[in-house]
Structure formats: C-alpha cells, structure tokens
C-alpha positions as CSV (number, residue, x, y, z in Angstrom):
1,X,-11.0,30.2,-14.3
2,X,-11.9,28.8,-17.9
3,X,-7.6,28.1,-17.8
4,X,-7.8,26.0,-14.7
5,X,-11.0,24.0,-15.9
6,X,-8.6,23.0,-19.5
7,X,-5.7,22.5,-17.3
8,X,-8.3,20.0,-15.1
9,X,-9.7,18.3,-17.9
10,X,-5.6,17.7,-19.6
11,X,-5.1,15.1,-16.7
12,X,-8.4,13.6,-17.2
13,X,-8.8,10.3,-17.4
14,X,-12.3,8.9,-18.8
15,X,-13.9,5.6,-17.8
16,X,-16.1,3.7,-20.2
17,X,-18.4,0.9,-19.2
18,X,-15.6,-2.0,-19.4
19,X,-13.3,-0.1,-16.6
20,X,-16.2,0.0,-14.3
21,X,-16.9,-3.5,-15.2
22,X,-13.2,-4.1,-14.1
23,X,-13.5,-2.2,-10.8
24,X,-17.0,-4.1,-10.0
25,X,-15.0,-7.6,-10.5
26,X,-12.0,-6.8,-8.2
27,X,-14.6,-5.3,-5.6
28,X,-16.7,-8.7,-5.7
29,X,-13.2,-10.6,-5.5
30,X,-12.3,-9.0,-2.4
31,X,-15.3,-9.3,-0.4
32,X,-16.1,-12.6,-1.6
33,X,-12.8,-13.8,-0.2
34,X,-14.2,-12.3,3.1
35,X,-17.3,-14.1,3.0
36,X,-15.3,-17.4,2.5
37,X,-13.1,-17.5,4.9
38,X,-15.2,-15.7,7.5
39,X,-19.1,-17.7,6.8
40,X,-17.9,-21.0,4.7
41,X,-14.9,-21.6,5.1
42,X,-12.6,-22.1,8.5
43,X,-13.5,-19.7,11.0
44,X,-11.0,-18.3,13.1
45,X,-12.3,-18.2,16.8
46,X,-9.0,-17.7,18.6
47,X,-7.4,-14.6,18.4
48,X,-3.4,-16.7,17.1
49,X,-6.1,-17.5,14.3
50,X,-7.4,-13.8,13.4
51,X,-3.9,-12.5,13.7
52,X,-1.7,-15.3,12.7
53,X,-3.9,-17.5,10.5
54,X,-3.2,-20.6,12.9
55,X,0.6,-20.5,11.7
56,X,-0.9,-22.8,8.5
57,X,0.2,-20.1,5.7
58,X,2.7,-20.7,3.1
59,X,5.8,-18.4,2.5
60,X,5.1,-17.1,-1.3
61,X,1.5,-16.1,-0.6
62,X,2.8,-13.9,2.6
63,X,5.6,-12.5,0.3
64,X,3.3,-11.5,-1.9
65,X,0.5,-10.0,0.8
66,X,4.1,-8.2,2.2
67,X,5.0,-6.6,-0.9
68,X,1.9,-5.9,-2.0
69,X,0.5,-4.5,1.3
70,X,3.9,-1.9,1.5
71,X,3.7,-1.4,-2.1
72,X,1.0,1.7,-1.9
73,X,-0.4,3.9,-4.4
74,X,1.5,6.9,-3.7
75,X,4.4,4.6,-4.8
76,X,2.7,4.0,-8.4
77,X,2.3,7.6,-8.7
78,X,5.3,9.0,-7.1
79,X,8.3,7.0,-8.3
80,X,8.0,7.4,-11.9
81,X,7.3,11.4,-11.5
82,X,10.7,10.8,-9.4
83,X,12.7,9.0,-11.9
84,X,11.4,11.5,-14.6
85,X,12.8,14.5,-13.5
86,X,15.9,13.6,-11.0
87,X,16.6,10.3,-12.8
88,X,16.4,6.2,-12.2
89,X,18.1,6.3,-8.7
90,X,14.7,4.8,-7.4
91,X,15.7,1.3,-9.0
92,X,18.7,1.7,-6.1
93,X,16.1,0.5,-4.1
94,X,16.3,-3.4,-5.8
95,X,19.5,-3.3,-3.5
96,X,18.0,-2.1,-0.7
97,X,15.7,-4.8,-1.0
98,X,18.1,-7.5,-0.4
99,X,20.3,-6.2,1.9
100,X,17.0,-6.1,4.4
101,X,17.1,-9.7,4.0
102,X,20.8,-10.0,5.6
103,X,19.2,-7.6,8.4
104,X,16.3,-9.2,9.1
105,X,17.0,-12.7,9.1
106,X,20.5,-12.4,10.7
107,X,19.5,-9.8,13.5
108,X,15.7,-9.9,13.5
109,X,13.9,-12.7,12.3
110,X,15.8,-15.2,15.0
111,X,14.8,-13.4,18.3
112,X,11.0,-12.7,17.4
113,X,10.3,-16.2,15.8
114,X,11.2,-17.7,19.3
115,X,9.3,-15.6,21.2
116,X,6.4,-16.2,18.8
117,X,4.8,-12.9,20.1
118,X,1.0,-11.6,18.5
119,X,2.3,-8.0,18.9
120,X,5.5,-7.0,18.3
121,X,6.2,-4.4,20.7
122,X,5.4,-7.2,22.8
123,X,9.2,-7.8,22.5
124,X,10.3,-4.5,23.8
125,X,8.4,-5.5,26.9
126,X,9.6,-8.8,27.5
127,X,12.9,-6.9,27.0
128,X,12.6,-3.1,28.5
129,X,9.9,-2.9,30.0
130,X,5.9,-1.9,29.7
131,X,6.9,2.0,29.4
132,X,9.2,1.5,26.0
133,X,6.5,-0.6,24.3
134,X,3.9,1.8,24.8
135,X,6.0,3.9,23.3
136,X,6.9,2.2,20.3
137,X,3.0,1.3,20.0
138,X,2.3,5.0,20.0
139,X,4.4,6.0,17.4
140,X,3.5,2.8,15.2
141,X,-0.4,4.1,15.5
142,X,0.6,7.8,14.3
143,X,2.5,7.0,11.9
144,X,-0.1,4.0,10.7
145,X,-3.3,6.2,10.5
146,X,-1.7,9.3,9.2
147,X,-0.4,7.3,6.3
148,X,-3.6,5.3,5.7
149,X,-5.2,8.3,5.2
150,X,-2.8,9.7,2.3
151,X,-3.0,6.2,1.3
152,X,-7.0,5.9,0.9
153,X,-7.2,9.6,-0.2
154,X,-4.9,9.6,-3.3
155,X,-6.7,6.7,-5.4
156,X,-9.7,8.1,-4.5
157,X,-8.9,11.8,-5.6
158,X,-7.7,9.9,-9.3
159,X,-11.1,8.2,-9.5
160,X,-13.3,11.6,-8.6
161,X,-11.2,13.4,-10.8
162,X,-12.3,10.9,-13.5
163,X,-15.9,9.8,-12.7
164,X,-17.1,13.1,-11.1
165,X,-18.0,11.1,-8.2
166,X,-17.3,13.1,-4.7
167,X,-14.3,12.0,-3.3
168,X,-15.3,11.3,-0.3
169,X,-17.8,8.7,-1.3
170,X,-15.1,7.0,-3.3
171,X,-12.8,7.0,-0.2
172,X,-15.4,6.1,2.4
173,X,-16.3,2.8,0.2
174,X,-13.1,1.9,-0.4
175,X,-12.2,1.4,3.6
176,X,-16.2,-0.2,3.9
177,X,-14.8,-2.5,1.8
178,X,-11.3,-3.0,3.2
179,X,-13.1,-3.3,6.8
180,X,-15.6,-6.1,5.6
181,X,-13.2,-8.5,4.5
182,X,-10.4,-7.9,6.8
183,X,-13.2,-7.9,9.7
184,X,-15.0,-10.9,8.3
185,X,-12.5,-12.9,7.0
186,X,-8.8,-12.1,9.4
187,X,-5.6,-12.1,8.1
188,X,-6.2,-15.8,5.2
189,X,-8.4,-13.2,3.4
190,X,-6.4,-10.3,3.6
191,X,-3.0,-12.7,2.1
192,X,-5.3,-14.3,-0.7
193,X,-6.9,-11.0,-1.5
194,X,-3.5,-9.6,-1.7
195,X,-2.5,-12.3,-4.0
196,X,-5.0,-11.6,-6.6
197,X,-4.7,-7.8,-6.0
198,X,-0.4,-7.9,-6.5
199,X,-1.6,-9.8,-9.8
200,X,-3.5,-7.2,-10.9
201,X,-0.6,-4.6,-10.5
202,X,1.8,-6.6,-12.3
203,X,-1.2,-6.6,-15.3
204,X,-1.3,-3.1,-15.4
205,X,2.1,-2.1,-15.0
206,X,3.3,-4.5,-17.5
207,X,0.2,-3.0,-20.2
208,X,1.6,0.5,-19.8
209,X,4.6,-0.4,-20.1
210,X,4.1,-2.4,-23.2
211,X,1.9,0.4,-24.8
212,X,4.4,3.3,-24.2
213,X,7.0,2.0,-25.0
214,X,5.8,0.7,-28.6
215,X,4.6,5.0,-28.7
216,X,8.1,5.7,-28.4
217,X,9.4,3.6,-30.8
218,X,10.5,0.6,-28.9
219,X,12.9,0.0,-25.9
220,X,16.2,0.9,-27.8
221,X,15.0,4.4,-28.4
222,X,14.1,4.8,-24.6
223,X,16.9,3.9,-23.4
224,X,19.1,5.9,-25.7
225,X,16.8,9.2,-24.7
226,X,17.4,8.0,-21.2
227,X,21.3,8.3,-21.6
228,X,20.7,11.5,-23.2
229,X,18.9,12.7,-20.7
230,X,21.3,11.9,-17.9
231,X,18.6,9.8,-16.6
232,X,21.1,6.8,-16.2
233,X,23.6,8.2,-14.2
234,X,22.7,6.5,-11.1
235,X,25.7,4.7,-9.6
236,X,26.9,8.4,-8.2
237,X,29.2,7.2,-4.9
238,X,29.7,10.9,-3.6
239,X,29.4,10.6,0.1
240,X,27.8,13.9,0.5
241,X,24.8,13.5,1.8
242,X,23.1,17.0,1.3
243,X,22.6,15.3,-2.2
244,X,19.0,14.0,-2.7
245,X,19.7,11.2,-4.6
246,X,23.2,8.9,-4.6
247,X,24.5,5.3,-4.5
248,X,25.1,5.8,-0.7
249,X,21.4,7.9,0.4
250,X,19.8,4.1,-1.0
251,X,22.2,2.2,0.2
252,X,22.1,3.0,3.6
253,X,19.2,5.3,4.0
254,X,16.8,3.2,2.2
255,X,17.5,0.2,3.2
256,X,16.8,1.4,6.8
257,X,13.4,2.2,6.2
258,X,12.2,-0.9,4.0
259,X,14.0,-2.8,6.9
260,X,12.3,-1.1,9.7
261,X,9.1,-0.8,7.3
262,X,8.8,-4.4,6.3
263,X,10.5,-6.4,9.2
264,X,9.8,-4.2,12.0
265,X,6.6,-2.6,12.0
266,X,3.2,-4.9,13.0
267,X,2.0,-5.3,9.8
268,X,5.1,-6.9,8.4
269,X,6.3,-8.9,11.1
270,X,2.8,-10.4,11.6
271,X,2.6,-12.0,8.1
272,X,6.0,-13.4,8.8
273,X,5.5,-15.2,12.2
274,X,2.2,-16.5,10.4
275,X,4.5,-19.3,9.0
276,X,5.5,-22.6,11.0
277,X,8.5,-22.4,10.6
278,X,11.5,-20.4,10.7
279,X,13.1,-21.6,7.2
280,X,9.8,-20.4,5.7
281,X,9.9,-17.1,7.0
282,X,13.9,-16.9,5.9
283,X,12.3,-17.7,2.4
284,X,9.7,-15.5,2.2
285,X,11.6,-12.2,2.8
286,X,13.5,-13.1,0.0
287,X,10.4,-13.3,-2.1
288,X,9.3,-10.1,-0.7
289,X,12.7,-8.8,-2.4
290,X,12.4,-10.2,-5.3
291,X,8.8,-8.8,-5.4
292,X,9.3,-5.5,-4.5
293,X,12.2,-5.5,-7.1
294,X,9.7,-6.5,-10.0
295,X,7.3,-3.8,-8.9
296,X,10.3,-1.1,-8.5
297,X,11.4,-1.8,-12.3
298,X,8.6,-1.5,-13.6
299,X,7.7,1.7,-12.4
300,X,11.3,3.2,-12.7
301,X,10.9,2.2,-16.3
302,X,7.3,3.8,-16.7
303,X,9.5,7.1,-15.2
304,X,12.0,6.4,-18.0
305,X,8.9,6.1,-21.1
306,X,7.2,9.6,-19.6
307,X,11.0,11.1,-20.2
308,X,11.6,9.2,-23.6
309,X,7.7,11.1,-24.4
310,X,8.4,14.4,-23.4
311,X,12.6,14.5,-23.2
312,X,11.3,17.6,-25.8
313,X,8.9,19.4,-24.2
314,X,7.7,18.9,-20.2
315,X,4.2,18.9,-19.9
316,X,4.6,21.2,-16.8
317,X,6.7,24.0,-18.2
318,X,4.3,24.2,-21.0
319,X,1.4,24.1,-18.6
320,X,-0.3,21.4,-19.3
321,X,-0.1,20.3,-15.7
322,X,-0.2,21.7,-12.6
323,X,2.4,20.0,-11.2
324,X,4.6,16.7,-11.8
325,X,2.8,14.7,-9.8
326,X,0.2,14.6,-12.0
327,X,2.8,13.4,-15.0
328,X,1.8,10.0,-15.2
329,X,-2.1,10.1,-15.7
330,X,-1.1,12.6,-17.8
331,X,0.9,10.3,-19.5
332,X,-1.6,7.2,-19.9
333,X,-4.2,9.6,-21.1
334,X,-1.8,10.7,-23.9
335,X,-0.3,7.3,-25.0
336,X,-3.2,5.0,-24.1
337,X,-6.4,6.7,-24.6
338,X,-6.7,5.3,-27.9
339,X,-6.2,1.8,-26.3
340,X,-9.2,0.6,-24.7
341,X,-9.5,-0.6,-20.6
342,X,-5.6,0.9,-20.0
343,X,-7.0,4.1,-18.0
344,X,-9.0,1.9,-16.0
345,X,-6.6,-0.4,-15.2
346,X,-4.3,1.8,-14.6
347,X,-6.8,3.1,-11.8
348,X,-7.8,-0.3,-10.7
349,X,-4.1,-0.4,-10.1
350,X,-4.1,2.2,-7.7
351,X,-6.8,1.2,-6.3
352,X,-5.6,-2.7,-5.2
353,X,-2.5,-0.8,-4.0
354,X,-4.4,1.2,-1.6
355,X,-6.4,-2.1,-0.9
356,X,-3.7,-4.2,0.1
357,X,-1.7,-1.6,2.2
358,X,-5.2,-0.6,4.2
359,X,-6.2,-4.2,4.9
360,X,-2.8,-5.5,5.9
361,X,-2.3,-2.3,8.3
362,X,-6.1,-2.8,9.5
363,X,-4.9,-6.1,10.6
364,X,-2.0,-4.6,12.3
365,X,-3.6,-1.9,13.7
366,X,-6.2,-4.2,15.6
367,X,-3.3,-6.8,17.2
368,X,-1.6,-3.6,18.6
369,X,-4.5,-2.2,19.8
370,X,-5.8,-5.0,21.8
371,X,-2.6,-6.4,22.9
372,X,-0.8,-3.2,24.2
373,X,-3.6,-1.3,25.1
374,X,-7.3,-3.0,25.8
375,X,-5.6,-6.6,27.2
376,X,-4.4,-5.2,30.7
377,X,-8.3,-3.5,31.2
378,X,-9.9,-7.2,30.1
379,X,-10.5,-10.2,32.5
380,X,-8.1,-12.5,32.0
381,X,-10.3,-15.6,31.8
382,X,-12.1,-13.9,28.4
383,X,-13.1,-16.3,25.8
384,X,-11.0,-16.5,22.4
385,X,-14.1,-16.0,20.7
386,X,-14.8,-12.9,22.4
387,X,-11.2,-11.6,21.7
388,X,-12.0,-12.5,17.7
389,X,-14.9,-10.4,18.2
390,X,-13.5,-7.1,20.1
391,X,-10.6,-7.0,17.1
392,X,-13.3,-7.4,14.7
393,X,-14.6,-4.4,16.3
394,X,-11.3,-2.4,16.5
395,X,-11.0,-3.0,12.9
396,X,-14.4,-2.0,12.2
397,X,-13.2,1.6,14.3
398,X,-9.8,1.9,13.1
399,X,-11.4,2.0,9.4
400,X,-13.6,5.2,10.5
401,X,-11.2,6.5,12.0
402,X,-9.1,6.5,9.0
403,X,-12.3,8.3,6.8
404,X,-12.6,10.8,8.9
405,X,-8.9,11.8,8.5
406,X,-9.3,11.5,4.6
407,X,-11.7,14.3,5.2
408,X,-9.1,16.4,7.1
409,X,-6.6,15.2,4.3
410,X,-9.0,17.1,1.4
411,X,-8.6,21.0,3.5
412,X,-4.4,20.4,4.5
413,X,-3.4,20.8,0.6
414,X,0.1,21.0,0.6
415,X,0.5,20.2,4.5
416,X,-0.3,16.8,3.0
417,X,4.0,15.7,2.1
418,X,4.2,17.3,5.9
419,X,2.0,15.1,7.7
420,X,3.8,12.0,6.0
421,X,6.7,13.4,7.3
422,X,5.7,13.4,11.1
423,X,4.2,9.8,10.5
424,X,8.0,9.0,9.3
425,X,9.7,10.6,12.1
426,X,8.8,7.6,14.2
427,X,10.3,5.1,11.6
428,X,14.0,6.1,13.2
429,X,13.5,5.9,16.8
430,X,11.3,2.9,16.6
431,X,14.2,0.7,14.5
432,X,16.0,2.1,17.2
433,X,14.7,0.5,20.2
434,X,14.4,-2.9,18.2
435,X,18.4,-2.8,17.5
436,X,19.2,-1.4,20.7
437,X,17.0,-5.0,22.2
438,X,18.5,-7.6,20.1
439,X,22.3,-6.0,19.5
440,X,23.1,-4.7,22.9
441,X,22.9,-6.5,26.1
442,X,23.8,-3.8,28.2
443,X,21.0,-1.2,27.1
444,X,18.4,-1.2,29.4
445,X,14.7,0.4,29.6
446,X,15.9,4.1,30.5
447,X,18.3,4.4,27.8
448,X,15.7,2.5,25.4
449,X,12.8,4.8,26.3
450,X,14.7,8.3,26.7
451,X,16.7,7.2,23.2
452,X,13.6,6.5,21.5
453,X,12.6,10.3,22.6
454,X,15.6,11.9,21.9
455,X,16.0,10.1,18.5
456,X,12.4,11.7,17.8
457,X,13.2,14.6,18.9
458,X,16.7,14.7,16.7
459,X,14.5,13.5,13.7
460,X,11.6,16.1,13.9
461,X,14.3,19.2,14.4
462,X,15.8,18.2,11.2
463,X,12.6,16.9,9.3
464,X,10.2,19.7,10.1
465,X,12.8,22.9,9.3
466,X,13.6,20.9,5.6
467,X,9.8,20.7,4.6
468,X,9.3,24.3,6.2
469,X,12.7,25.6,3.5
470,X,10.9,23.6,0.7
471,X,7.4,25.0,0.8
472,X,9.3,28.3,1.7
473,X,11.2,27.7,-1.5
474,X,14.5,28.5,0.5
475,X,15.9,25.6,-0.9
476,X,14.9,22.6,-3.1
477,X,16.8,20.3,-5.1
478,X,18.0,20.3,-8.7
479,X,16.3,18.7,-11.6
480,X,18.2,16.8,-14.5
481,X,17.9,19.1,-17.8
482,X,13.9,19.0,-18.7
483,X,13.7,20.6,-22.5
484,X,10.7,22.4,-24.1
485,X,12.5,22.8,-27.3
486,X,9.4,20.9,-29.5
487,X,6.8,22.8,-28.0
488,X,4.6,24.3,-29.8
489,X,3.5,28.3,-29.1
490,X,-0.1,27.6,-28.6
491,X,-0.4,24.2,-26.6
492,X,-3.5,22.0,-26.9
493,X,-4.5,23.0,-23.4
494,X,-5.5,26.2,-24.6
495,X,-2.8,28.4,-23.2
496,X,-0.5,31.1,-24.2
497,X,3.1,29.5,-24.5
498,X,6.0,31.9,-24.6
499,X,9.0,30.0,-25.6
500,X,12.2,29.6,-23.9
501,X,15.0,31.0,-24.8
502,X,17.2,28.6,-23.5
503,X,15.5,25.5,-24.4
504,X,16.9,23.3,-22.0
505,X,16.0,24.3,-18.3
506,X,15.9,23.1,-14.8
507,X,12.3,23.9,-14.2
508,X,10.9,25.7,-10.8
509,X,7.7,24.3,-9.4
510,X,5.4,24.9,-6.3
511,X,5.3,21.3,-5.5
512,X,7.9,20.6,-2.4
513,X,8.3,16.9,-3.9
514,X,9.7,18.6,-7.2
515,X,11.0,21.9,-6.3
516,X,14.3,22.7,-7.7
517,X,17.0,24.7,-6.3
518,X,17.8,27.9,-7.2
519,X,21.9,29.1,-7.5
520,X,22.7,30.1,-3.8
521,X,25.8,31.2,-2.0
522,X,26.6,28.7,1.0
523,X,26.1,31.8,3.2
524,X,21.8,31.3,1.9
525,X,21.6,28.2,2.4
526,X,20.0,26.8,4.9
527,X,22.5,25.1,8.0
528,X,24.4,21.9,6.5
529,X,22.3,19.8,8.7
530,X,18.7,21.0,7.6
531,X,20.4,19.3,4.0
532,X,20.9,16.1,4.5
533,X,18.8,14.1,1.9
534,X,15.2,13.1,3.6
535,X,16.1,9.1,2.5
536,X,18.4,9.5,5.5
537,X,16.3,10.5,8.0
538,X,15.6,6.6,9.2
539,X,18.9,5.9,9.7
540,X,19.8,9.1,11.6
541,X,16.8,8.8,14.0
542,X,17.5,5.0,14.6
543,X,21.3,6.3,15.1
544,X,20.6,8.8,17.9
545,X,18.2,6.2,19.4
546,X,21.0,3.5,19.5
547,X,24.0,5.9,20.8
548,X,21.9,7.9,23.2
549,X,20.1,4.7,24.9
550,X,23.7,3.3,25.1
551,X,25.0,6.5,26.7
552,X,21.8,6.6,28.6
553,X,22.1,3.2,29.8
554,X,26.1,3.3,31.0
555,X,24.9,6.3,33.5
556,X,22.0,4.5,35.2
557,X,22.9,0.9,34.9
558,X,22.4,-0.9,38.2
559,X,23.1,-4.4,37.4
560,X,20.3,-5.1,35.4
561,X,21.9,-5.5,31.9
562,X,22.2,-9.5,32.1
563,X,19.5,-10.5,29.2
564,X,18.1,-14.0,28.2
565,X,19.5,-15.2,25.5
566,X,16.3,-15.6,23.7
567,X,15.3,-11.9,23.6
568,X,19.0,-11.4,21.9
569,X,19.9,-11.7,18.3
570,X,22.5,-14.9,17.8
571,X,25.1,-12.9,17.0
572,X,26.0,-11.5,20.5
573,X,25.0,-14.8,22.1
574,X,29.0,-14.9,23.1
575,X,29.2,-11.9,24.4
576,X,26.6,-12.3,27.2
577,X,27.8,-12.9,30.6
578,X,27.6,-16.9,31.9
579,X,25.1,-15.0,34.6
580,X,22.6,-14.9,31.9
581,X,22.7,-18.4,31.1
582,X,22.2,-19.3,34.8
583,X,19.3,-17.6,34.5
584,X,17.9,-18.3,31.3
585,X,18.2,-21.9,32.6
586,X,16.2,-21.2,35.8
587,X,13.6,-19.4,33.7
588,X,13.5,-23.0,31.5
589,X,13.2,-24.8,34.5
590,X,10.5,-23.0,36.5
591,X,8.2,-23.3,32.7
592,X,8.9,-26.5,32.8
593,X,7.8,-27.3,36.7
C-alpha cells in the first residue's frame, strides 16, 4: 500500500497560489464572454442566431473555435505518450489535415452550404428520408455524450490528483461552467471563448516545449536521440494494414475520421455554415488545417523531449509509473517543477481543451436535439424566442446528463478506451450515409438506412473482439526499443529495481493503449481481420455503408433514384439524368409562385 501511495505522489503535480490564480482568470474569461453576448451585448432571439450566430462570423475565429473545440484533452495527453513509445507517426496526421480540405470543400462543403440547413442530418432527410436521419442523429448523440464524458473526466482526474479536490466536484464545475456560457451566450461566445482558450494551448505547449527541450540539451540533441531511437522512421509505406502505425493507416484511415469528425458531425459543420459566404467557409477549413497542424507538432515534439529524457531509462519499467499514460505529467513534474506556473499551465491547458470540445458539442448537441427530435412534437406557429429558450434548456440538460456519465466513467476503469470505442463505431457508417447522399444518385433511403446498419454492425464485429484481445493481452502491438540501461537499483520512488539484463526491451504493460505484443505463431494470433489497425476502422465502416447501400439500393430501386441537383455534390452534376433537372426546375418554380 505504502508502494502505491510513492508511485501516486511520482506523477504528482503541485499547485501554488499563482496556478490557481491562472485557472480563476480563464474561468472569469469564459463566463464573462457569456454574460456579454447573452445580457449586454446582441442577444440572439431567433434560433439561426443561437445556432448560427446570424451568419455574421468571420472565417479565422471559426477555424480556431473548430480546431480548438476537436482538439480535446485526451489528445494533449495521449499523443505524446504515443509518439514516445511507437514513434512520431502521429505528426502523419498534418497530412491528414489537408487532404480533408480537398474532401470537404470539393464533395461536402458545396451541397450543405446551399441547403443552408440548422441540423445537418437535416440533409439526409431532404435526401433519404426521415428514417435515415434519425438514424444518423442517434448515432451522433452516442457517440457525442459518451465522448464528452471521457472528455470532462480526464482533466478533471489530473486536477484531483493534484489539488486533493474530489473529482467529481472538479468535473461537475467544469460543465456548470461550459453550460452557463454556451446557454447564456449561443454559439458568438462559444467561438470567442474558443479563441482565447486555443491561445492559451499554444502558451503552454510552446513553454513546455521550450523548458524541455533546454533540460535536454537543446533541439540538436533531441533529435539526434530521436534518430537513435527509431523514433523517426515514420514514412513506413508497407500496405499491411495489421500494422498499427504506417504512411498508409494516416493517410487513409485518418483522414477519414478528421473528415467525418470535423466536416461531418453537427458541431463542425455548424461553425462552418455560420459564415456568409461560401469562400469563407473554403478558407476557414484550411485554417482549421493549418491549426490543427500547429497543435499536432507541438505535441508530437513534446512525445519526442519525454524520449530524448528517458531514451535511458523508461519511467514505467522502472516503476515509477503505473502506466504510460501517465508519462507526460510525469514528465513536467520532473523537468519543470523547478520552473514556476509550468504545472499549472500545463493543467489549465487541459483544461481549455476540455472547455472548448464540451461547449462546441453542447451547441451541437442542442440544434440536433430540437431539430430532429422535439420540432415535429412543437406547434408550428412557436415563437423564435421560445425556440432560443427550449435549446437553452436542452443545453442546460445535455450538460447533466454528461455529469452523471463522468460518474459512471470513475467505476468502468479500463472499460473506459472501450466505451470510446462504441462512440467511434458510429463515425463509419455515419460518413457513410453522407457520401452515399452527395456521390451517388442512385442510392436511395433503404440502401442508405440498412448500409448505415450493416456498416455498424461490420465496425462493432471487428472493433469490440480487438479491444476484448487487448485487455485479454492475446495480442497488442510492439513498442520501438525503450532502454533502462541508466537506471539506477534503488529508484527515487522508493522501489526495489532489479536490473535488466538485456538493457534494451520492448516493455509489456496492462494498459490496452500501450500493450505490446508478445512473439506469436500466426496459428495464435488472433483472425487477420480482428488486426487491422483501429485508425482504419472509419474508413472500413463508411466502406461497408457505401457498397452495401449501393447493393441495397440496385435490388429495391423503383424509380426513385432521380435526385435534385442541389442535394448532390458538383462533381456528379453530369451524371444525373435530364429528368432531374425537369424537376429541380419545377421545384424552383413552385418556390417561386
């Protein structure tokens, strides 16, 4: 017991009276935007106000309230763990970043900008029918409030850990907070907020990354130990895609889930279609790449100072942490703690992270809520200022619900990574039924709907059965070398260290994020499919979505695949029957009558 309580207090990261002074300002910050924008300053009484900021915003503040607000702690705590131990493949991602740009404002962006919907699953309406959005909607609102919850929890476990405070006080605060001002103030105070808060991560990414890497001797010497390491070695094009990591699994993989994550999901596309025009949103995705890019190298290079610190001896093999996770606090508390206000803003990072993504999903959440499940029950002659007033309320109860799942979150332990899993699961199949709209003329709302199900379906047979081998510890994936050759026998934590023989190890770990695999025949390993790298598992669910609503579609099509042009992407414009024009025309005429 006396073991565990050193090995607690190694990852510890102490507050003194400036950090709190630092978490008190970005606090007062936040809710005094909400007080301005929703008591001084121009209320929004009309519900394209509360959800679309009267299309008056400008393209780099969305960019930034788009990064930021997908940009969430787990990311800041994750990634450079990631790049520690399998190497800088995460930086891929910059890539990624742009090629959703092509995607979404060559496919995407054209169709829902016309249409100029509040909700968009409205789109999958307009275009399948009320079935397939609700649907889409579902699966947006379990993957949305499972992933808030991890979101809200994991800053919040940091902070108790440091301040003693309960956890779930900490948590419960933080969405109070995030509810007040996205409540009070509607989506102008959740961009500016965002603004200030994305400044704030850049400030504390760039002072860690300053301070470590003058501890380890400047940025020559980190990237030499990087090289060393093998933790360079990222442009790998094997096509095999039981690897974790490769040029292709980011490439392809990720770039389907920032596309479908950023472009296609409520939160996202709302910010977008906030703009006036169509240029500006073509411009602001590309700010959100360039963005996310800054935010990406930074932490990939935090990942590469932890390795150029402990390239000789891994905190975890030595025991002084429980898992790898917990590497980076680690980390600041060894390299900074001589450095006054870095551990706290460090932590006031987190915390604007989980800020951002909460009050920009909040936001979401209420749009979806009202217009795909409360509008149909509501008199249609309802004031605007009562609509401002029931989403104000739906924010207000999508923020408790998420606190009461941040309780759940404390007693799941490692089921945690699992229930992010499920919430991903409906990533594939919902990208799925967006492409099969805008690409494909001839799917229609059976193939759509029963894709969307069977892509599920497909995703969650091979998702599930890879977290069940992981936690299992049938099968993992390797490490890059981690060394404990400098270590010394008796380790500051307090316990017993039995050197290594062979110095240089691939380390074995309970965490499923970090396990590593163990020398198997192919006969023990698990089926080839149950392998395929987790970054894929967007793609392949949006695949089976596509190919099955098209098969789906061919059996039971009864003439109804002639589309409006104006629920179609450009690209296949020419390859719509003349019927459709006929048509699109009559629809223009009778709006105009």
């Amino acid at each position: 017991m006396n073991n565990l309580t050193t090995l607690q207090n190694s990852t510890k990261l102490t507050l003194e009276w400036y950090d709190y002074t630092i978490f008190s300002i970005i606090f007062a910050v936040s809710t005094s935007a909400g007080l301005y924008y929703g008591c001084l300053g121009t209320k929004q009484k009309t519900i394209n106000g509360y959800l679309l900021g009267n299309k008056r915003m400008n393209a780099l503040p969305i960019a930034l309230s788009v990064a930021v607000g997908h940009f969430a702690a787990i990311t800041m705590m994750v990634v450079p763990a990631d790049v520690y131990k399998y190497g800088a493949f995460q930086w891929l991602g910059c890539i990624s970043m742009f090629l959703l740009v092509i995607l979404s404002v060559y496919i995407y962006f054209p169709v829902f900008f016309n249409l100029q919907l509040a909700s968009a699953y409205e789109y999958l309406e307009k275009r399948f029918d009320k079935k397939t959005k609700l649907l889409a909607s579902t699966l947006y609102l379990l993957c949305e409030f499972i992933f808030l919850a991890v979101i809200a929890y994991t800053p919040s476990l940091a902070l108790s850990t440091s301040t003693g405070i309960h956890v779930h006080l900490i948590s419960s605060t933080t969405c109070a907070i995030c509810v007040f001002y996205t409540a009070i103030g509607e989506l102008q105070t959740v961009v500016w907020t965002d603004l200030f808060q994305y400044a704030v991560i850049i400030v504390a990414l760039l002072t860690v990354s300053i301070v470590g890497t003058i501890s380890s001797g400047g940025f020559v010497s980190v990237w030499e130990e990087a090289l060393k390491g093998d933790r360079l070695n990222i442009f790998d094009f094997d096509p095999n895609p039981t690897k974790r990591d490769s040029f292709w699994t980011y490439f392809f993989g990720y770039t389907a889930h920032f596309t479908n994550y950023i472009s296609l999901t409520q939160s996202g596309l709302q910010k977008f279609l906030a703009l006036p025009t169509f240029r500006e949103s073509v411009w602001s995705v590309i700010y959100v790449a360039v963005c996310l890019s800054i935010v990406y190298t930074f932490v990939v290079f935090i990942g590469l100072l932890m390795y150029a610190q402990y390239s000789k001896c891994d905190p975890f093999i030595s025991k002084k942490i429980q898992r790898h996770e917990q590497i980076l606090p680690y980390y600041i508390m060894d390299v900074a703690a001589h450095v006054p206000g870095v551990s706290g803003c460090f932590l006031v990072a987190l915390f604007c992270a989980s800020l951002s993504t909460i009050s920009s999903s909040l936001n979401g959440l209420s749009g979806v809520i009202y217009k795909d499940f409360l509008y149909k029950f509501l008199n249609e002659n309802i004031k605007e200022q009562t609509v401002t007033t029931i989403l104000k309320l739906i924010t207000a109860l999508c923020g408790i619900a998420i606190i009461g799942l941040v309780l759940i979150m404390q007693h799941l332990g490692d089921i945690v990574p699992l229930a992010t899993s499920v919430a991903a699961m409906s990533q594939g199949p919902s990208m799925g039924m967006f492409t099969l709209g805008v690409l494909f003329p001839k799917a229609n709302s059976e193939g759509a709907f029963y894709g969307a199900i069977g892509g599920f379906i497909f995703t969650a047979s091979i998702g599930l059965p890879l977290k069940f081998y992981n936690l299992e510890k049938k099968f993992s994936y390797p490490s890059k070398p981690l060394s404990v050759e400098n270590c010394s026998v008796s380790n500051q934590t307090g316990f017993e260290f039995q050197q290594i023989n062979n110095s240089v190890v691939h380390s074995s770990t309970s965490s499923p994020y970090f396990a590593t695999e163990k020398k198997r025949t192919e006969e023990e390993l698990p089926p080839f499919i149950f392998r395929i790298s987790h970054f894929y598992h967007t793609l392949l669910g949006a695949l089976v979505t596509v190919v099955l609503g098209l098969v789906i579609s061919y059996f039971t099509n009864k003439g109804d695949s002639i589309t409006d042009k104006t629920l179609l992407t450009p690209l296949v414009h020419k390859f719509v029957p003349h019927k459709s024009d006929k048509r699109e025309m009559q629809t223009l005429v009778k709006h105009n009558k």
